[in-house]
C-alpha positions in Angstrom: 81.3 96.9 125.1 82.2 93.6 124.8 85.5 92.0 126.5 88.5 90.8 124.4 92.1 90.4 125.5 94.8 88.5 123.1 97.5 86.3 124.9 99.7 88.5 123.9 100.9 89.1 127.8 102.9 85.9 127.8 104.8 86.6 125.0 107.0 89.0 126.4 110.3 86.7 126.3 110.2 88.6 122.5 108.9 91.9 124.0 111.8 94.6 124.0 110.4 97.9 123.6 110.6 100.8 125.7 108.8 103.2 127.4 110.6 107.1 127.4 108.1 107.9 130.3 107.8 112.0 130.8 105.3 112.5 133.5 103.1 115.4 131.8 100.4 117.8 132.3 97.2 115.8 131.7 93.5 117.2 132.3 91.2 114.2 131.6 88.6 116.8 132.1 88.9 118.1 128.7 89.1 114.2 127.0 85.7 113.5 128.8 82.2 114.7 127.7 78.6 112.9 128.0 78.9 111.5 124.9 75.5 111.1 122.2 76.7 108.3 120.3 75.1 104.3 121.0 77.3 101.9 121.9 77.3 100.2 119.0 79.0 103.2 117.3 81.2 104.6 120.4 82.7 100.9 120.1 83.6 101.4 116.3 85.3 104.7 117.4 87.3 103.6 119.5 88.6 100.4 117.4 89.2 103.1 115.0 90.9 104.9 117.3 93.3 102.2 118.1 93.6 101.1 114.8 94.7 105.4 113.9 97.9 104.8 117.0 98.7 101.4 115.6 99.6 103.1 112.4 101.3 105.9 113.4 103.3 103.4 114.7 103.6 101.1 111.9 104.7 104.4 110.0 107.0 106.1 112.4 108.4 103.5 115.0 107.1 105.8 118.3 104.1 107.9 118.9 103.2 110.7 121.4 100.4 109.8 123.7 99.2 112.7 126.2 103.4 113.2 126.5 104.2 110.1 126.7 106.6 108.1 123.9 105.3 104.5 122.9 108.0 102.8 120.8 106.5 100.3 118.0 107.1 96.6 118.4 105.9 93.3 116.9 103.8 92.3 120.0 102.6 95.4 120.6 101.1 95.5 117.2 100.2 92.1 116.7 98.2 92.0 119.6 95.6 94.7 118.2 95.9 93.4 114.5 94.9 90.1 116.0 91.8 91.5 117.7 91.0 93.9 114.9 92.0 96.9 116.8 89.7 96.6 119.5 90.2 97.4 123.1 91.6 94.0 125.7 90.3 96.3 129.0 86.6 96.5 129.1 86.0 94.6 132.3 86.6 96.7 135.1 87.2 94.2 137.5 90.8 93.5 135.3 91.6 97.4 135.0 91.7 97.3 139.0 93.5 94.3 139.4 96.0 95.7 136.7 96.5 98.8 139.0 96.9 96.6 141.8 99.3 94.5 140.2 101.4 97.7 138.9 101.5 99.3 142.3 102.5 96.0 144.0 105.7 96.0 141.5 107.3 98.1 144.5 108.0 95.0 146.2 109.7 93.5 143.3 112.1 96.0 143.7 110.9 97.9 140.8 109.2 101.2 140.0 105.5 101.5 139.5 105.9 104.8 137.2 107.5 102.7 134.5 104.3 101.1 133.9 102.3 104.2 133.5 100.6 103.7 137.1 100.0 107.4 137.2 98.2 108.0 134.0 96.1 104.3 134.4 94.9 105.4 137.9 93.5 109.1 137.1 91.8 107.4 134.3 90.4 104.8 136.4 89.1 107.3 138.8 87.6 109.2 135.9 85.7 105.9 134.7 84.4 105.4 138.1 82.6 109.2 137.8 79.4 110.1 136.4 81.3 111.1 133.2 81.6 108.9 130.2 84.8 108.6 128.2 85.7 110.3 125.2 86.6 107.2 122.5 90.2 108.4 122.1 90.9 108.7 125.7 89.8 104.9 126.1 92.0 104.2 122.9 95.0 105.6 124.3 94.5 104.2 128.2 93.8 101.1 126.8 97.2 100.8 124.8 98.8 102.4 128.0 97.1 99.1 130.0 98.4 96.7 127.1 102.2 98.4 127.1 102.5 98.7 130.7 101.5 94.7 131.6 104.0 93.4 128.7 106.7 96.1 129.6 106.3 94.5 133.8 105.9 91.0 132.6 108.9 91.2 130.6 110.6 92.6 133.7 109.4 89.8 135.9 110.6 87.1 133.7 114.1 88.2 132.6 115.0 91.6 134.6 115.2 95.3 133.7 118.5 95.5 133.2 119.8 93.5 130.6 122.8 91.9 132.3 124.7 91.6 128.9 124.8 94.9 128.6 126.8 94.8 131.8 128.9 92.5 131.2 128.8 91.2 127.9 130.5 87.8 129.3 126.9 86.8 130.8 126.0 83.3 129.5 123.1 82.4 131.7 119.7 81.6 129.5 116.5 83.1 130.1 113.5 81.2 131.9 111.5 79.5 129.0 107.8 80.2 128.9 105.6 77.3 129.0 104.0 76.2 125.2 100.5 76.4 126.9 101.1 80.1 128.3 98.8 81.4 126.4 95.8 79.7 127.0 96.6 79.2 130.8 96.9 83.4 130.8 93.6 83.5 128.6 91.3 81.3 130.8 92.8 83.4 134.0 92.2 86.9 132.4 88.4 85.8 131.2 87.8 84.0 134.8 89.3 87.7 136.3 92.3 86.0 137.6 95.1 88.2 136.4 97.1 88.2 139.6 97.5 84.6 140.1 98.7 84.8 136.2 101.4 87.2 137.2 102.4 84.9 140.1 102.9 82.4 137.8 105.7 84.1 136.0 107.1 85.5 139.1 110.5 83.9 139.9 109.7 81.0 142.1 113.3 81.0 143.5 113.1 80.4 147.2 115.8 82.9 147.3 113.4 85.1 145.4 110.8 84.9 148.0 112.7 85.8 151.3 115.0 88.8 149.3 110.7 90.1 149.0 110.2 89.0 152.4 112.8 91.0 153.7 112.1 93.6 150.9 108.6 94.4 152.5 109.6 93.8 156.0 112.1 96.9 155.7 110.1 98.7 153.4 107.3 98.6 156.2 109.8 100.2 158.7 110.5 102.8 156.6 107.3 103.7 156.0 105.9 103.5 160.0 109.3 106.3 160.6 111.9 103.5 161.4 115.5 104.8 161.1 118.7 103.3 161.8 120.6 105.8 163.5 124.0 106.2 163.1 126.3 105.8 165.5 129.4 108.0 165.4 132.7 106.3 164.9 134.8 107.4 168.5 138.4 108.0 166.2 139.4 104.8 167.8 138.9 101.2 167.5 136.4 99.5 170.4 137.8 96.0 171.9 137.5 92.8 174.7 137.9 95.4 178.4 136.8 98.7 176.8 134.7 101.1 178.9 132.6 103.5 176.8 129.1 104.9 176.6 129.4 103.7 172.7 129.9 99.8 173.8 125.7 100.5 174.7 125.3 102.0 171.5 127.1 99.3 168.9 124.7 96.3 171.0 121.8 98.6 170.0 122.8 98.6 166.8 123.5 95.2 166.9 119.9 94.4 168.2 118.7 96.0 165.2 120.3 93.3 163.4 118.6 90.6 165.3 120.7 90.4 167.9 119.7 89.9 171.9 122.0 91.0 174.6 120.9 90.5 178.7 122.4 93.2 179.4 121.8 95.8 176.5 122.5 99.1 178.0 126.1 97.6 179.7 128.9 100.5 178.7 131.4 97.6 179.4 133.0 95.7 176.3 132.4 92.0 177.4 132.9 88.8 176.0 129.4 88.3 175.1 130.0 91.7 172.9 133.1 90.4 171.7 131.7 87.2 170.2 128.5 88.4 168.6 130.5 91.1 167.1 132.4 88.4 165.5 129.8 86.8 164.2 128.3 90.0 162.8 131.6 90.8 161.0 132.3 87.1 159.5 128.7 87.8 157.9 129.2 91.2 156.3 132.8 90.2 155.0 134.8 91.9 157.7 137.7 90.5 159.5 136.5 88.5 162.1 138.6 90.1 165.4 135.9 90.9 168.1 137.1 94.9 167.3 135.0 97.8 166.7 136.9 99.2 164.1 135.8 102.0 161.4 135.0 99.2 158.8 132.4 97.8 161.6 130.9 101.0 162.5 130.4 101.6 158.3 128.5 98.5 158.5 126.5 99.0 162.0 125.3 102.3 160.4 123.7 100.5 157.3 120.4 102.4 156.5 117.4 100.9 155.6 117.5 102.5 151.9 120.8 101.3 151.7 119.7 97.6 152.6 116.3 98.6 150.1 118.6 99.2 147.5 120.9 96.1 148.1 117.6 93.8 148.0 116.5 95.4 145.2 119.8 94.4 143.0 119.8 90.8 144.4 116.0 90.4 143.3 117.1 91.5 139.9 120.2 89.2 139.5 117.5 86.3 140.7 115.2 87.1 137.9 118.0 86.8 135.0 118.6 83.7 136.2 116.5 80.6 135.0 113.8 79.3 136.8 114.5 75.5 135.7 117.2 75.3 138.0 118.7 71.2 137.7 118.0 68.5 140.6 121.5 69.1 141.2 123.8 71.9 140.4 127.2 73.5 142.3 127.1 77.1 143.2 130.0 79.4 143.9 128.7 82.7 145.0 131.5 85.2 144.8 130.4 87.8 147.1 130.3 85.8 149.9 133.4 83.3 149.4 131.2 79.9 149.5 130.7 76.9 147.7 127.2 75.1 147.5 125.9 71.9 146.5 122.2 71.8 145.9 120.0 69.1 146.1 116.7 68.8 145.1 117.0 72.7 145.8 118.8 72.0 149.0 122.3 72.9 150.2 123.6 69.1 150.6 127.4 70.3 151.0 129.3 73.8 151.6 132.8 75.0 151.3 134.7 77.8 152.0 136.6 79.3 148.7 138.7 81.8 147.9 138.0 84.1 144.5 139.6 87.1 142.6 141.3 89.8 143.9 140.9 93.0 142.6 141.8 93.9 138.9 141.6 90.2 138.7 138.0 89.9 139.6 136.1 85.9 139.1 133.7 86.1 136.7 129.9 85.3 136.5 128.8 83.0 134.1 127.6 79.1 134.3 129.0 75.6 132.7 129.4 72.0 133.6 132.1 70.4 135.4 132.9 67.5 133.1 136.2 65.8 135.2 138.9 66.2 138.1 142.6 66.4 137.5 144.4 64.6 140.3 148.1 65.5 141.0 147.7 68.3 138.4 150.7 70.0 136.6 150.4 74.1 136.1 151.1 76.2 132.8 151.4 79.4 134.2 150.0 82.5 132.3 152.1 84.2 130.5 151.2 87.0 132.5 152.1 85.3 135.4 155.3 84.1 133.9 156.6 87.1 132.2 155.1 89.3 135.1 155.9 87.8 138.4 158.6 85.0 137.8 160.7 86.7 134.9 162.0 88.8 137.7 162.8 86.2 140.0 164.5 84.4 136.9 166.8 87.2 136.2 168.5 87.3 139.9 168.2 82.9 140.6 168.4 80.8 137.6 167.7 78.2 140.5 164.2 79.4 141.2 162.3 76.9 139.0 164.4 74.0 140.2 163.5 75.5 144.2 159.6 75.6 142.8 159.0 72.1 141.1 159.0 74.3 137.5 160.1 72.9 134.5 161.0 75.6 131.5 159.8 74.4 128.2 160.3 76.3 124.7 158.1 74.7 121.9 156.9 72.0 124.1 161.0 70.7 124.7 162.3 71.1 128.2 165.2 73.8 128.5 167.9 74.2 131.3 167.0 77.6 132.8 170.7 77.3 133.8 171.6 77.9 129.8 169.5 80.8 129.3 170.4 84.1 129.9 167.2 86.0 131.1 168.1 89.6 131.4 167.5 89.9 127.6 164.2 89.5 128.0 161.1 91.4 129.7 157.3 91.4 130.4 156.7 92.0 126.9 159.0 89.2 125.0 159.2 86.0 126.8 159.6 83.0 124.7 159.1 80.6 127.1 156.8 78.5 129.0 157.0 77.6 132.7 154.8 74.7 134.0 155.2 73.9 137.6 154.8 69.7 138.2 152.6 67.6 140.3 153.3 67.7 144.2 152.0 69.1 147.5 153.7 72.7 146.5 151.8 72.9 143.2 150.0 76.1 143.2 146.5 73.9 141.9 146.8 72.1 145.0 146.2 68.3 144.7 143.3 69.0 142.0 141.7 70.8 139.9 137.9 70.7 138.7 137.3 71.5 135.2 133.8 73.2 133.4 134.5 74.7 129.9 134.6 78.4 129.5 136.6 81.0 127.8 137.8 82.6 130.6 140.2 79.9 131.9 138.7 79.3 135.0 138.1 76.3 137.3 137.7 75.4 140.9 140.9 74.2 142.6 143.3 72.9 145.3 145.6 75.1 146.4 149.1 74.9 149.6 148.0 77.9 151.0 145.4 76.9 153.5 145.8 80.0 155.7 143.8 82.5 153.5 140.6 80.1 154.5 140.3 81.6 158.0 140.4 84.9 156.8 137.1 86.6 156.3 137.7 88.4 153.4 138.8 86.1 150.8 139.5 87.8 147.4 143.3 86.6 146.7 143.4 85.2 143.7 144.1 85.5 140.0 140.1 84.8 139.4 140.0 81.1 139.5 138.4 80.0 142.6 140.0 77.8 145.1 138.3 75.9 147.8 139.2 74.4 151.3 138.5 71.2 151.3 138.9 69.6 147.5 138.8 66.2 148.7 135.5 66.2 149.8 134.2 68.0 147.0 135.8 65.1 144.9 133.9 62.7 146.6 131.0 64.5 146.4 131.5 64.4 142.8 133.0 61.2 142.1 131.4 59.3 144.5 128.9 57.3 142.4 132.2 56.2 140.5 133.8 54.5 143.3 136.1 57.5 144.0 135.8 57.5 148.2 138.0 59.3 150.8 140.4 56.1 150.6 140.7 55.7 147.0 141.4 59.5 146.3 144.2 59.9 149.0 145.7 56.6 147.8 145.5 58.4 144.0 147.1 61.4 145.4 149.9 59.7 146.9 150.9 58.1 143.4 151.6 62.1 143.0 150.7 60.8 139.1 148.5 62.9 137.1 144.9 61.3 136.9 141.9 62.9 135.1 138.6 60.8 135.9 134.9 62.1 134.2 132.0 62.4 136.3 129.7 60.5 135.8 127.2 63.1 134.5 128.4 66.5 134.4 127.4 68.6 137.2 125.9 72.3 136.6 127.7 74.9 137.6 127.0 78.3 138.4 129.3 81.1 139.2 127.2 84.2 141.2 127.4 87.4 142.7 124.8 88.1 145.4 125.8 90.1 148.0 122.9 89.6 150.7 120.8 86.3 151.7 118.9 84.8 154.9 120.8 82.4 157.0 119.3 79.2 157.4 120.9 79.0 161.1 119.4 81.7 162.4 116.9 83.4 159.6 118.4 86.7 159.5 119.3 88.3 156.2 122.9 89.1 155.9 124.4 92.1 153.7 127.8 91.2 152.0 130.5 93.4 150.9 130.5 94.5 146.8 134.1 93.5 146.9 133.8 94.1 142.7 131.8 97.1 143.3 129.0 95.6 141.1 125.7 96.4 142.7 126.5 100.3 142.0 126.2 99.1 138.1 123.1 97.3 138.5 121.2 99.9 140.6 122.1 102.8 138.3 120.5 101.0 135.5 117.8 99.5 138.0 116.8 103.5 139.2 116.4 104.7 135.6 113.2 105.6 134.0 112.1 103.8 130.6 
């Protein structure tokens, strides 16, 4: 048989079918049989075999292979019509690799049974005995082959789960494929080079890379019988001076995170304790006291499958993202409460921020931050207005005068003290409330501004306390950050806008909006695990939107 394979693989950007996979009852022993015929005319059987699926499909949109539902689609069928119906898996050396390849999808975080890896290996097997193959049977695998390579390459390049379908809000493109793909795949699949084809089109995210590391790393610990024991919450909190045969217990624990203690099997609560605790809490979005409280212990006792499953979501976020990341590009991810600047995919600057509380959660979605408002005014919401300072109105018609607020009704300013407020509630106010420029303004000093629907931007903001908290989810979903000054310079710096030349702008206390230069990418995100740079550990963050529960579901189901 001769060996033909259509480049077909790298067009799955377009490839959206899916597989309803039913493990069934298959006995290859009754599809295999010495067969008479000469190869010549075994080969012309099996095109026509091909050629009898294709149209089934064509005809009815899905067809039943040995219990399993193919769904019709245009590169599906293209790729046989192109090659005339004959089969692209005669070399044996690629049907291995292929298998290979399928298995090895478990450390993508993804499931080998969704890519027929049962079904191809028995038939492998049986090719490999002294039996030949009945012409339908190598019809049918080799469709199987074709589906389940498209079906994981589409997966690879843009995810399994489709993240508008979560959220249909999502805005971030999908990595382009190269206009000499096809080709490049071509030349690799006839040189038997299919796995270095598939690394091509894995995410080459360095973020990507060390969520597999770790992947594999607990993944191999499973698998040798590691566990994680729990360790029983005593019913009261753990501190600095404590005595307890659980102090021994929580540095084990903690040593299973990375962490060394001289003294590891010490019942006494010590300093040393006290500080690495703290360090393990500001990393998995706990308050940062030193105290073993039930929150710590819920996080101490975090399985492996758990930390499986929380890799397994990040890897899939990474993939919908695009691989053509910019030279430079700001990143806020949510889960964690930081601010990055990347250069030349390196973080040149960091910030603490604060993000959306709950019911008023940030959203994910990218833009460009096109300018920065110095000595900003505020429109409140109406929300915000009719909700929270209609109330205040009603009992103080000298609360917007206290606040820097100026009441405005068709864009004219009106004396609150004229206006009798209990006539009105949450659902009819006719008014506007915008809160002017000065160190009380609830935007801070500034305000940096990217497009989007959803109202949201990155901001000053007077309360400077919530930045030393650990969990920072206290806004209405815009994000502030802790040290906007900097950031402005970091921005504006290739405009002349230095530390001296902002501070003497926001003295002025006059409103000032200055472009960047060239608008910087930004990226709003929601990862909720990473490796440190300090100290290469991976870190697991709270789902403070409880989003990875979403993601997973969708993540565990079969096609």
């Amino acid at each position: 048989m001769r060996f033909l394979f259509v480049p077909a693989f790298v067009l799955t950007i377009a490839y959206t079918s899916f597989l309803d996979f039913t493990p069934s009852e298959r006995n290859f022993q009754h599809s295999s049989r010495q067969h008479q015929l000469p190869d010549q005319t075994y080969e012309q059987a099996v095109q026509e075999s091909i050629r009898e699926h294709m149209g089934k499909l064509i005809d009815h949109q899905t067809v039943d292979l040995d219990g399993q539902k193919i769904i019709g689609n245009s590169v599906l069928l293209n790729l046989y019509k192109n090659v005339d119906f004959q089969p692209v898996w005669s070399e044996a050396q690629n049907r291995k690799d292929l298998i290979k390849i399928l298995e090895d999808s478990h450390y993508e975080g993804l499931n080998p049974k969704d890519y027929h890896i049962d079904y191809l290996k028995e038939y492998e097997e049986l090719t490999e005995g002294d039996l030949s193959i009945e012409p339908d049977l190598t019809a049918r695998s080799d469709i199987f082959m074709t589906n389940a390579i498209l079906t994981y390459a589409h997966h690879l390049i843009q995810g399994k789960v489709h993240p508008v379908q979560l959220d249909p809000n999502w805005n971030y493109s999908y990595r382009p494929l190269p206009d000499s793909a096809e080709f490049l795949l071509l030349k690799r699949l006839k040189s038997q080079t299919l796995e270095k084809g598939i690394d091509n089109i894995r995410s080459d995210l360095p973020m990507y890379q060390r969520l597999r590391y770790w992947f594999a790393h607990y993944d191999s610990l499973k698998r040798t019988g590691g566990t994680i024991d729990k360790i029983e919450y005593p019913g009261k909190p753990l501190r600095l001076g404590d005595s307890s045969a659980m102090v021994a217990s929580i540095k084990r624990q903690l040593a299973n995170y990375g962490y060394s203690f001289p003294t590891l099997g010490h019942n006494k609560f010590g300093n040393e304790l006290e500080e690495v605790l703290k360090e393990f809490q500001r990393h998995y979005g706990l308050q940062d006291d030193g105290i073993a409280g039930k929150n710590t212990f819920e996080a101490l006792n975090m399985s492996i499958d758990e930390r499986l499953d929380v890799l397994r979501v990040n890897m899939e976020r990474c993939r919908w993202i695009n691989n053509d990341l910019p030279k430079e590009f700001l990143l806020v991810n949510i889960a964690d409460y930081q601010l990055y600047i990347f250069r030349n995919r390196k973080i040149d600057y960091h910030s603490r921020v604060v993000v959306g509380k709950e019911h008023h959660e940030t959203p994910i979605f990218t833009s460009k931050i096109q300018y920065v408002v110095f000595n900003p005014t505020w429109t409140l919401p109406y929300s915000i207005a009719s909700k929270e300072i209609l109330p205040h109105l009603k009992r103080d018609s000298h609360y917007l005068q206290n606040r820097n607020m100026t009441l405005l009704k068709g864009g004219s300013e009106i004396d609150p003290n004229h206006v009798d407020f209990s006539q009105y509630s949450e659902r009819y106010f006719p008014y506007t409330i915008r809160q002017e420029p000065g160190p009380h303004n609830a935007l801070g000093r500034m305000k940096f501004i990217f497009p989007n629907h959803f109202s949201v931007y990155l901001h000053d903001t007077p309360s400077k306390s919530y930045f030393e908290q650990s969990q920072r989810a206290f806004s209405h979903g815009c994000v502030r950050v802790q040290n906007p000054q900097i950031l402005a310079e970091q921005l504006l710096g290739n405009k002349g806008f230095d530390g001296a030349k902002i501070s003497d702008v926001l003295k002025s206390e006059k409103t000032q909006t200055v472009y960047l230069k060239e608008p910087m990418p930004v990226m709003l995100m929601y990862w909720t695990c990473y490796e440190s740079k300090r100290d290469g550990r991976m870190y697991f963050y709270r789902d403070i939107y409880g989003r990875d529960s979403k993601i997973l579901h969708e993540l565990s189901k079969s096609l």
